[in-house]
C-alpha positions in Angstrom: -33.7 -42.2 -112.6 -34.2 -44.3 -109.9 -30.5 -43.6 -108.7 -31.1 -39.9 -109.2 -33.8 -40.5 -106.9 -32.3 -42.4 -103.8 -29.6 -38.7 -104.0 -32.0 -36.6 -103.7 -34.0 -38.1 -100.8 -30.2 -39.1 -99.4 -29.5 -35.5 -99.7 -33.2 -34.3 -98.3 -32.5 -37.0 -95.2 -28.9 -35.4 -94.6 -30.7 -31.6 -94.7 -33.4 -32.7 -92.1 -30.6 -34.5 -90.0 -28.6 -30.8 -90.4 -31.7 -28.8 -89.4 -32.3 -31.1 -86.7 -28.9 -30.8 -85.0 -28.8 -26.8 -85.3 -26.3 -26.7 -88.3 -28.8 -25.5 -90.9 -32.1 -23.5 -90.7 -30.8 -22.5 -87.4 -32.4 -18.9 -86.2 -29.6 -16.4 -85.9 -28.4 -15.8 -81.8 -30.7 -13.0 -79.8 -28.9 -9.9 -79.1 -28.1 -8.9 -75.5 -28.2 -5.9 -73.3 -31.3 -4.3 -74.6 -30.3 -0.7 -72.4 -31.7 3.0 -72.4 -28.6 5.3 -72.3 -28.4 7.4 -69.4 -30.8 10.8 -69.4 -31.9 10.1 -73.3 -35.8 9.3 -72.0 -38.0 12.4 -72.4 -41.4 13.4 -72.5 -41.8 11.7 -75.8 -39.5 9.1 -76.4 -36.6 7.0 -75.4 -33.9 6.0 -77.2 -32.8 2.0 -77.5 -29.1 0.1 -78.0 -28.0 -3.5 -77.3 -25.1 -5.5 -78.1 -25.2 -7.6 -81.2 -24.5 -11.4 -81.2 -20.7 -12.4 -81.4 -21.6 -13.8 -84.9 -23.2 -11.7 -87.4 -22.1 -13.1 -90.5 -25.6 -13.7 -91.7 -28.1 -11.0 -89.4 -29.0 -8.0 -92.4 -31.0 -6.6 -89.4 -32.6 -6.0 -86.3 -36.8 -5.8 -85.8 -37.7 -3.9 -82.7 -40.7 -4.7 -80.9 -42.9 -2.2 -78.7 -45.7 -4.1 -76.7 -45.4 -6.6 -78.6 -46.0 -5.1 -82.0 -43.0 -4.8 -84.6 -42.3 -0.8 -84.5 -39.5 -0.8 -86.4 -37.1 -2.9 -89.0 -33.3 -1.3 -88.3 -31.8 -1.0 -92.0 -34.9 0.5 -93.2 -34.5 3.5 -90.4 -32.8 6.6 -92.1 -33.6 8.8 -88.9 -30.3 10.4 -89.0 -27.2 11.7 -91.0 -25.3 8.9 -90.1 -27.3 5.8 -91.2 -27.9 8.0 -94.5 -23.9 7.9 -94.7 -23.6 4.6 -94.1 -26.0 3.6 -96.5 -24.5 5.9 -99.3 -21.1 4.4 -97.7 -22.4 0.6 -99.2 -24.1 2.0 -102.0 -20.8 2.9 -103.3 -19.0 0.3 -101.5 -20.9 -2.8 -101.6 -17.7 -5.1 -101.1 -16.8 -3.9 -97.9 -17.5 -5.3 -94.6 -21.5 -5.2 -93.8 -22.2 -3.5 -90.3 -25.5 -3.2 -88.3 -27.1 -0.4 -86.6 -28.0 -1.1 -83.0 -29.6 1.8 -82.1 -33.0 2.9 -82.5 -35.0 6.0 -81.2 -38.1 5.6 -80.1 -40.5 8.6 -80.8 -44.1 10.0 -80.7 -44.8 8.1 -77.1 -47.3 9.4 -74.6 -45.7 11.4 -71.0 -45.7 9.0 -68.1 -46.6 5.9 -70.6 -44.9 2.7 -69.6 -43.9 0.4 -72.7 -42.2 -3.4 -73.3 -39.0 -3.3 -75.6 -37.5 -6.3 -77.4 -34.8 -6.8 -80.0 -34.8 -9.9 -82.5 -31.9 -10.0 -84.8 -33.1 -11.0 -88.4 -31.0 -12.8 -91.0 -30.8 -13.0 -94.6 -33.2 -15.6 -95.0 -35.6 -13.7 -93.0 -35.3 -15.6 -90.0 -35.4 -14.5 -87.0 -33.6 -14.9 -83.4 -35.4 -15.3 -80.3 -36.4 -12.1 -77.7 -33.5 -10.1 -76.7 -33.7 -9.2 -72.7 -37.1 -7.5 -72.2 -37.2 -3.6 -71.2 -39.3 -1.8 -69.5 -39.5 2.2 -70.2 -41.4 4.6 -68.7 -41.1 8.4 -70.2 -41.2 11.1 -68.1 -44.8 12.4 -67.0 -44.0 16.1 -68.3 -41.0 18.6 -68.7 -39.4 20.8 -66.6 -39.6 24.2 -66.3 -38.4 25.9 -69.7 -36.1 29.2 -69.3 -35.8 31.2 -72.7 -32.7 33.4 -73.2 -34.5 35.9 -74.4 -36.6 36.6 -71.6 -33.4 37.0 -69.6 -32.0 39.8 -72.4 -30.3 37.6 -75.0 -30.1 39.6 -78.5 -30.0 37.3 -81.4 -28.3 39.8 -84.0 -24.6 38.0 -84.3 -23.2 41.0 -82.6 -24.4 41.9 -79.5 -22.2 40.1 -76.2 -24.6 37.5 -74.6 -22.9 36.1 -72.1 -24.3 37.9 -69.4 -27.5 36.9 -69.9 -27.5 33.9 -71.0 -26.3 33.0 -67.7 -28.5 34.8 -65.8 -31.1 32.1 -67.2 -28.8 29.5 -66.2 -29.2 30.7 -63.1 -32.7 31.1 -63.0 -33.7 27.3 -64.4 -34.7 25.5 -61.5 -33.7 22.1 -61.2 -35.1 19.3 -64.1 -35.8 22.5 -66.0 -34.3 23.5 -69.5 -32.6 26.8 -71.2 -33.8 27.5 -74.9 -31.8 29.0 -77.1 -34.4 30.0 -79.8 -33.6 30.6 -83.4 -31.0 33.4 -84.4 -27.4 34.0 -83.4 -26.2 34.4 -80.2 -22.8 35.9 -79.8 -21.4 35.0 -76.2 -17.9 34.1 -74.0 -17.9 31.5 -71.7 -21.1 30.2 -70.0 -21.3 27.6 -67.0 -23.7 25.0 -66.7 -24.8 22.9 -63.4 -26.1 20.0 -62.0 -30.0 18.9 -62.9 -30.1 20.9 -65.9 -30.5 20.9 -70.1 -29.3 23.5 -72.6 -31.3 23.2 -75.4 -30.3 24.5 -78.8 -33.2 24.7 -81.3 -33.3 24.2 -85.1 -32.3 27.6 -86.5 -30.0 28.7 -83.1 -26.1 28.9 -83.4 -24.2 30.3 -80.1 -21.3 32.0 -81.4 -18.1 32.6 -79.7 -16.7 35.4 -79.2 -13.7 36.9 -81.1 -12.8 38.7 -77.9 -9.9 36.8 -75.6 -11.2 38.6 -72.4 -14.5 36.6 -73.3 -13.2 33.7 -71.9 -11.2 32.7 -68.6 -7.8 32.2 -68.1 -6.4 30.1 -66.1 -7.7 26.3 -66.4 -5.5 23.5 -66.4 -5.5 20.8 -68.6 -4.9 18.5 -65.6 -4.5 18.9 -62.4 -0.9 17.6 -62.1 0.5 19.8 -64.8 1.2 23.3 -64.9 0.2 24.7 -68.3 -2.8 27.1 -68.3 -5.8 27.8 -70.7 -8.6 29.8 -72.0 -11.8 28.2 -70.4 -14.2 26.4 -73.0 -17.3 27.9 -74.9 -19.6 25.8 -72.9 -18.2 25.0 -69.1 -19.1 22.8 -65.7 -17.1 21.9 -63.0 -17.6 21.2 -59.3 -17.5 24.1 -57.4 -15.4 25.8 -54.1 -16.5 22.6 -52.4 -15.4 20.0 -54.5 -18.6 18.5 -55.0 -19.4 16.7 -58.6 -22.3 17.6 -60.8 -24.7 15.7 -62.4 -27.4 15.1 -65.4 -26.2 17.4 -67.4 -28.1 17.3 -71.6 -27.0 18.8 -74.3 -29.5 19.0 -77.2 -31.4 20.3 -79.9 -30.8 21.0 -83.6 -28.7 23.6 -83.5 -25.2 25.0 -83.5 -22.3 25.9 -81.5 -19.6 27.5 -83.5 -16.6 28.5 -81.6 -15.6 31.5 -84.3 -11.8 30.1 -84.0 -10.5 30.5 -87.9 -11.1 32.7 -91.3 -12.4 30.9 -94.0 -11.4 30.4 -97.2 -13.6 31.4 -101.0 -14.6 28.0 -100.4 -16.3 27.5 -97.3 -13.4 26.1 -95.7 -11.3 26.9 -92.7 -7.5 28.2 -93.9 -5.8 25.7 -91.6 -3.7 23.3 -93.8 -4.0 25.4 -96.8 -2.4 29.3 -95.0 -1.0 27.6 -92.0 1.9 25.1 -92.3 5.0 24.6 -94.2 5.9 21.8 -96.5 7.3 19.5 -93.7 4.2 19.8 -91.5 5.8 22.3 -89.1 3.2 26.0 -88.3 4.5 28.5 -90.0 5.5 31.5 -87.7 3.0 34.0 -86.7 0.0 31.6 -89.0 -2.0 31.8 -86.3 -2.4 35.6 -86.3 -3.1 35.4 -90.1 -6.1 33.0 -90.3 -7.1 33.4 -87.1 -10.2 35.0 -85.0 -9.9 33.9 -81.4 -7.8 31.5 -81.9 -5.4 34.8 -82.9 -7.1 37.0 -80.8 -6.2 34.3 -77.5 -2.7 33.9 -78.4 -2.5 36.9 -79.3 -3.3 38.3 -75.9 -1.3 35.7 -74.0 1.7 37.2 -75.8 1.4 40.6 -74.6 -0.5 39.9 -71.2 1.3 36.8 -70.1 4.7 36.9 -71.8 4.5 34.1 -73.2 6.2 33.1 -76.6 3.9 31.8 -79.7 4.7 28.6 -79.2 3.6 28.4 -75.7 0.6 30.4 -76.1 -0.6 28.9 -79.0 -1.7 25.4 -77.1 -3.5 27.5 -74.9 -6.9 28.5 -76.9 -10.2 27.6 -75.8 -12.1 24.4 -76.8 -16.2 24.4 -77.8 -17.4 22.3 -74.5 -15.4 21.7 -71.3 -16.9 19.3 -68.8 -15.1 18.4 -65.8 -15.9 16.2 -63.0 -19.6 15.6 -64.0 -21.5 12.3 -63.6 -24.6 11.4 -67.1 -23.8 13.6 -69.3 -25.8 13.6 -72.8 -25.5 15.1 -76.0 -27.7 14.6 -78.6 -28.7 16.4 -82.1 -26.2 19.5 -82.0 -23.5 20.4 -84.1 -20.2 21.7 -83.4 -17.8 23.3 -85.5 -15.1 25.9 -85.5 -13.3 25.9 -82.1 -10.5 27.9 -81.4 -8.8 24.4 -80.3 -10.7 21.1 -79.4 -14.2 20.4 -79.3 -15.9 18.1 -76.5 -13.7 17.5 -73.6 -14.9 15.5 -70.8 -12.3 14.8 -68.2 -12.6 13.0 -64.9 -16.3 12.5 -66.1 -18.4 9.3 -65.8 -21.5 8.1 -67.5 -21.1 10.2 -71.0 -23.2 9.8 -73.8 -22.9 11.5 -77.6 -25.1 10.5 -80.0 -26.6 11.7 -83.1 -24.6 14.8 -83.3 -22.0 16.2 -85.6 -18.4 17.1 -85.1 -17.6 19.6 -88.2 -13.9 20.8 -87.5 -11.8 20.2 -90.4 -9.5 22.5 -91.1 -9.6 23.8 -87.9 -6.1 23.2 -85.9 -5.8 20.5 -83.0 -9.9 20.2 -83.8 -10.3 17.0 -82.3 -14.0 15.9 -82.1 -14.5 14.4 -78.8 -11.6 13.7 -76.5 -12.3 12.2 -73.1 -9.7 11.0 -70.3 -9.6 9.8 -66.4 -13.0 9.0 -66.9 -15.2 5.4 -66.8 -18.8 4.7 -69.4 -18.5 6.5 -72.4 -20.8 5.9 -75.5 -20.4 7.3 -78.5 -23.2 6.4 -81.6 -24.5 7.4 -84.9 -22.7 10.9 -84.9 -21.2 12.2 -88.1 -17.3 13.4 -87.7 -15.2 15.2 -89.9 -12.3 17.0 -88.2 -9.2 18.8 -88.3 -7.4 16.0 -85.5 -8.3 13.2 -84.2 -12.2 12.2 -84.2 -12.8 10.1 -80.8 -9.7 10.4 -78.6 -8.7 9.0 -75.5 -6.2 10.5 -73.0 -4.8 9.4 -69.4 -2.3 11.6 -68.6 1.6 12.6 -68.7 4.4 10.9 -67.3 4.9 9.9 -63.3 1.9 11.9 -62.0 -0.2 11.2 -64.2 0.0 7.7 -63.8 -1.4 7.8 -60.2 -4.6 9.8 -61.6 -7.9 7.4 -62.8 -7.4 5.2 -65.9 -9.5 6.1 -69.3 -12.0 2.8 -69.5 -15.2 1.2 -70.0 -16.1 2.7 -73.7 -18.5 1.6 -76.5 -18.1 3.2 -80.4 -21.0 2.3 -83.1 -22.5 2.8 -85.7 -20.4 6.7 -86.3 -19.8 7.6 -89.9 -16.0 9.2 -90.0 -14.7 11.3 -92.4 -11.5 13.5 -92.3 -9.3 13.4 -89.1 -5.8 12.1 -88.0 -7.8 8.8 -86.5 -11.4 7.7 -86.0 -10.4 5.9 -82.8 -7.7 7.3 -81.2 -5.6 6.7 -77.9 -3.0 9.0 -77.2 -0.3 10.1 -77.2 -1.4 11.1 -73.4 -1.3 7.3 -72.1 0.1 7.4 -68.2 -2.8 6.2 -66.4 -3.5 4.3 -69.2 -6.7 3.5 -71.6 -8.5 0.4 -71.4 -11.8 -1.8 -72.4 -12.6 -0.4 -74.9 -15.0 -1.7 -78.0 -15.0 -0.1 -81.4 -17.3 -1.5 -84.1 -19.8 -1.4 -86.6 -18.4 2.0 -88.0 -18.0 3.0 -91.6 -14.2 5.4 -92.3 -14.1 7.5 -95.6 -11.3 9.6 -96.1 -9.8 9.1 -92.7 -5.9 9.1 -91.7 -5.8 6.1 -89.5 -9.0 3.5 -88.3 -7.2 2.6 -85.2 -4.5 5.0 -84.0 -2.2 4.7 -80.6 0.0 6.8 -80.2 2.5 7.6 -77.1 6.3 8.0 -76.7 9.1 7.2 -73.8 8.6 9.8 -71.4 4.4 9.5 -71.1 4.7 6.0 -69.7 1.3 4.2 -69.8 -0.4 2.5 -73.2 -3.6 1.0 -73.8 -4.7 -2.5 -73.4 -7.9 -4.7 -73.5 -8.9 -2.8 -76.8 -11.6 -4.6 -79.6 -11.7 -2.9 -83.2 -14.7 -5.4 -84.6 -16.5 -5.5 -87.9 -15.2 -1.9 -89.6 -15.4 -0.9 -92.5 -12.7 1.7 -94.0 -11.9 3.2 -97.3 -9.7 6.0 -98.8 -7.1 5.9 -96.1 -5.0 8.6 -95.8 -2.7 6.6 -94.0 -2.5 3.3 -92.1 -5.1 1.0 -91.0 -3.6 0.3 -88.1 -0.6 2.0 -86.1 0.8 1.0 -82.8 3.4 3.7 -82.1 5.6 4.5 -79.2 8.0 7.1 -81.5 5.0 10.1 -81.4 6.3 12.9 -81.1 4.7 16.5 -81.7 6.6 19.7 -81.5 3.4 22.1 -81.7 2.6 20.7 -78.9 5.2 20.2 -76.3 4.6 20.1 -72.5 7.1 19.8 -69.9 6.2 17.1 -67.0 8.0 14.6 -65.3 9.2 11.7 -67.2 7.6 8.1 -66.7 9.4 5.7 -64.8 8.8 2.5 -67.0 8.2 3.1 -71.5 4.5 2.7 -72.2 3.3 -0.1 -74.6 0.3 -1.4 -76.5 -1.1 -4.9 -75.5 -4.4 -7.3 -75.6 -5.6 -6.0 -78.7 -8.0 -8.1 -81.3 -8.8 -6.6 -84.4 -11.2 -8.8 -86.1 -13.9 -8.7 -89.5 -13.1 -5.5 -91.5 -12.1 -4.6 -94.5 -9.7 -1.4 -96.2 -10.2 -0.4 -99.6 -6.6 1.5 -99.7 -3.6 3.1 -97.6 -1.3 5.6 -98.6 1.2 4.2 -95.8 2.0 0.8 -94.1 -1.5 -0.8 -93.8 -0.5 -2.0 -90.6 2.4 -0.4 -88.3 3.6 -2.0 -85.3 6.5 0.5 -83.3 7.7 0.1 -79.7 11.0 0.2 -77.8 13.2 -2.4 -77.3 12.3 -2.6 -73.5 8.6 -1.9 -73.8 7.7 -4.1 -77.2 3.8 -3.9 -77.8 2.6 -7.4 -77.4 -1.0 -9.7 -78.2 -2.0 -8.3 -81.0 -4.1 -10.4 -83.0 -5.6 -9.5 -86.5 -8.4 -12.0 -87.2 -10.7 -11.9 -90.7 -9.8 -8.3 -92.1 -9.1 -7.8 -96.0 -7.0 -5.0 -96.9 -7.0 -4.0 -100.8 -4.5 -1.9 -101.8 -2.7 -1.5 -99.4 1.0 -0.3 -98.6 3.0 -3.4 -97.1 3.4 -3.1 -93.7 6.0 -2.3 -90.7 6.8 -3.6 -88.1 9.6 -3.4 -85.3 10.3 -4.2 -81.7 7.1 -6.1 -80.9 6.4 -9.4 -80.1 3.6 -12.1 -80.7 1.3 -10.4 -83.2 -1.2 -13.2 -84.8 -2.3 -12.8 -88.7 -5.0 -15.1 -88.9 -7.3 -15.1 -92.2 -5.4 -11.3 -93.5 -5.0 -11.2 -97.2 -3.8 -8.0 -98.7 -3.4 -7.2 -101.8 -3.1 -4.5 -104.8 -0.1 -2.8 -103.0 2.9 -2.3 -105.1 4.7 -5.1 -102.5 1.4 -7.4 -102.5 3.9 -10.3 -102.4 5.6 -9.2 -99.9 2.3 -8.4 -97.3 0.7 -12.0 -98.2 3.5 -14.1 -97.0 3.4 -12.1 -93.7 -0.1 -12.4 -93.5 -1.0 -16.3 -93.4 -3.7 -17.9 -91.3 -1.3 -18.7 -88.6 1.4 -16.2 -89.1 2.9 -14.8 -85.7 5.5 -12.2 -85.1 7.9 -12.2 -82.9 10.7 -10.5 -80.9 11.7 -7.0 -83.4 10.1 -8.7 -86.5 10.4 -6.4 -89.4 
């Protein structure tokens, strides 16, 4: 008894000691950079992120404070779609990687009020961390002037052409003001927005495309250096005749923009994989004209009007939004689906935020969800994607000219739900000027190709580098994991341009704390070129179950520290290449 005594108050004495020092007991680290996106402060609310400590092994949560009063714990806020995916995503999952939402909005707050914000993180003992940076909001003392379509003629019957007036009321909206698209259907071609100005879409509102080709301009190029033409977008701004940027542009609301590209199926779904390629993944001739609308009616016009062969029209179809050289960009609350080709497309833009939207384009040909190059600050957070290419994607140009244009950088992923695309994070295969800083975590993959896909080939030149894939969680792969890939090639879409004058490779890359609960191809694939090897890659803490065993070829120190895998049919196989210290070298296969 007595000796069973002197352990316990040894064992007490050695707890207090641990407390004392900081190894037990010890609150969980503050997060950092408490922010306000730009433009996302209204009359009403604000919306909150910050970065979350380096070490979350332990923090469940986040408590947000207004004034001083606790407002709001974060894994009991089910505002949107995608927190209610990610927590069906663990109710089915509970073994995979536990991420954190670090985002909260703010609602129900007085015009021209001024409030205090802090941030404590809150771990699984219910402890908590100390204040996260203090911030200041004030919300705006009213709204701008508010411009209804249908005062300006708009029809919301489906049929009748809109475009007209719709822009008529763009024009009319002074500056700070807003454009309301009520509830109905709105049929329209291509509309231009401008500086100082927010399209709202309400609950209840779609704006529908147009089937008609002559709806939409010809004659945009992708980028500046190449000489391919297309349809303009759905939903356009650029600088005008003098060159000069815009700015503060929103896009919100609760409604839709459907870009009326494809027939449908009995099902609901768009015809795409089912009607329109062959066994070997090649189009079948003349699909698009068969399950098509404008996506058939645009080619098909380019055909007779332009000369041009199907495979060179068929790139050419317009996109849902088109921004171009545009400084604070938001997008919040809308969904988009359908597009003839892509959806969001920001290029040589600054400042973009997308958050709590969807991206519904599966099915639909090349419909990528958001794709953004030659541009600096993108954020992209607690939006729903399932889509017919790649989710997020990130492009820097072709080849020699498009290396001397503005690399693709400064970007921030959380807290997305993904379900069908080629990738969830993608860069590629468009690398010249190349993409770089870029942070991807705390997102949950169901059913998606690829987590982290880059993707280029000889002649683009360029890569990506500086990239960190943290604290993922991915099931239901479609494909790998992880690819690395300078052998991309597509032959739907093929663009001529001057050749690179060095091969492109992918470099200073840490993908750390996930977990992937099955692949149906390597797990992990790792391709360059004997002259350009991808290089620094260093997996750190990730599971993989079931997973196929891995490739990987003409690369050159790539670290495995802490990577089991297992289930595969060549388990074995990827555990001995996955050791704590492992390291690949020079072509290791």
């Amino acid at each position: 008894m007595q000796f069973t005594s002197m352990k316990k108050s040894l064992a007490l004495a050695s707890l207090i000691a641990l407390a004392v020092s900081g190894s037990v007991f010890a609150a969980p680290a503050a997060p950092t950079g408490l922010q306000v996106p730009s433009l996302s402060t209204t009359t009403d609310g604000t919306t909150l992120i910050w970065e979350r400590p380096a070490k979350t092994k332990d923090i469940i949560a986040y408590n947000v404070y207004m004034d001083g009063k606790l407002i709001q714990r974060t894994d009991e806020d089910f505002s949107s779609l995608a927190k209610r995916e990610i927590q069906d995503f663990y109710a089915k999952t509970p073994k995979a990687q536990r991420i954190t939402n670090h985002i909260y909005r703010v609602r129900g707050l007085q015009p021209g009020s001024k409030h205090t914000f802090v941030v404590r993180a809150l771990d699984k003992n219910g402890d908590e961390s100390a204040d996260s940076n203090a911030l200041s909001v004030t919300t705006q003392k009213q709204s701008g002037a508010v411009v209804n379509i249908t005062k300006y003629g708009a029809v919301d019957d489906g049929k009748t052409l809109n475009t007209a007036a719709i822009q008529r009321a763009i024009r009319a909206c002074p500056e700070g003001g807003t454009v309301v698209v009520p509830a109905g259907v709105y049929k329209t071609g291509s509309i231009w927005l401008k500086s100082n100005m927010t399209l709202e879409i309400q609950k209840g509102a779609t704006l529908l495309g147009s089937e008609d080709a002559a709806s939409y301009p010809y004659h945009y190029k992708l980028y500046p250096y190449l000489s391919d033409e297309r349809y303009y977008a759905l939903i356009n701004a650029k600088p005008g005749p003098d060159g000069k940027r815009l700015q503060n542009i929103r896009i919100v609301g609760e409604g839709t923009i459907d870009g009326n590209g494809w027939k449908k199926g009995p099902d609901g779904n768009y015809l795409y994989r089912a009607k329109g390629k062959n066994k070997d993944g090649t189009l079948k001739k003349n699909h698009v004209l068969n399950i098509g609308i404008l996506a058939a009616n645009q080619v098909r016009s380019l055909e007779e009007n332009e000369k041009l062969d199907e495979n060179k029209a068929y790139p050419r179809r317009s996109s849902l939004i088109l921004l171009q050289g545009v400084d604070k960009v938001y997008v919040t609350g809308v969904t988009m689906r359908n597009p003839a080709n892509h959806g969001f497309i920001a290029q040589h833009c600054n400042d973009v935020v997308i958050e709590n939207a969807q991206f519904r384009t599966y099915n639909c040909n090349n419909g990528d969800g958001i794709e953004f190059g030659h541009g600096s600050g993108l954020k992209v957070m607690d939006n729903v994607f399932d889509t017919g290419d790649d989710c997020v994607n990130f492009a820097a140009g072709q080849g020699a000219l498009g290396a001397k244009d503005h690399p693709t950088e400064n970007i921030w992923i959380f807290n997305n739900s993904f379900h069908h695309g080629h990738g969830a994070v993608v860069m590629g295969s468009h690398t010249a000027a190349y993409i770089q800083k870029l942070l991807a975590e705390d997102n949950v993959m169901d059913g998606t190709d690829i987590g982290l896909r880059m993707k280029t080939n000889p002649v683009n030149g360029g890569g990506a580098r500086d990239i960190h894939f943290r604290n993922n969680a991915m099931k239901n792969m479609q494909a790998q994991f992880f690819i690395a890939t300078t052998a991309y090639s597509d032959p739907n879409a093929a663009a001529a341009f001057p050749k690179a004058e060095k091969t492109g490779s992918f470099y200073n890359i840490l993908v750390e704390d996930c977990t992937v609960f099955g692949t149906k191809k390597p797990a992990i694939e790792i391709v360059g070129q004997p002259d350009a090897m991808h290089h620094d890659i260093t997996f750190k803490n990730v599971t993989i179950q079931d997973g196929q065993p891995w490739k990987i070829t003409n690369a050159k120190s790539i670290n495995f520290i802490n990577v089991k895998q297992s289930g595969s049919k060549d388990s074995k196989a990827s555990k001995a290449k996955s050791g704590s210290t492992a390291k690949k070298s020079a072509k290791a296969k």
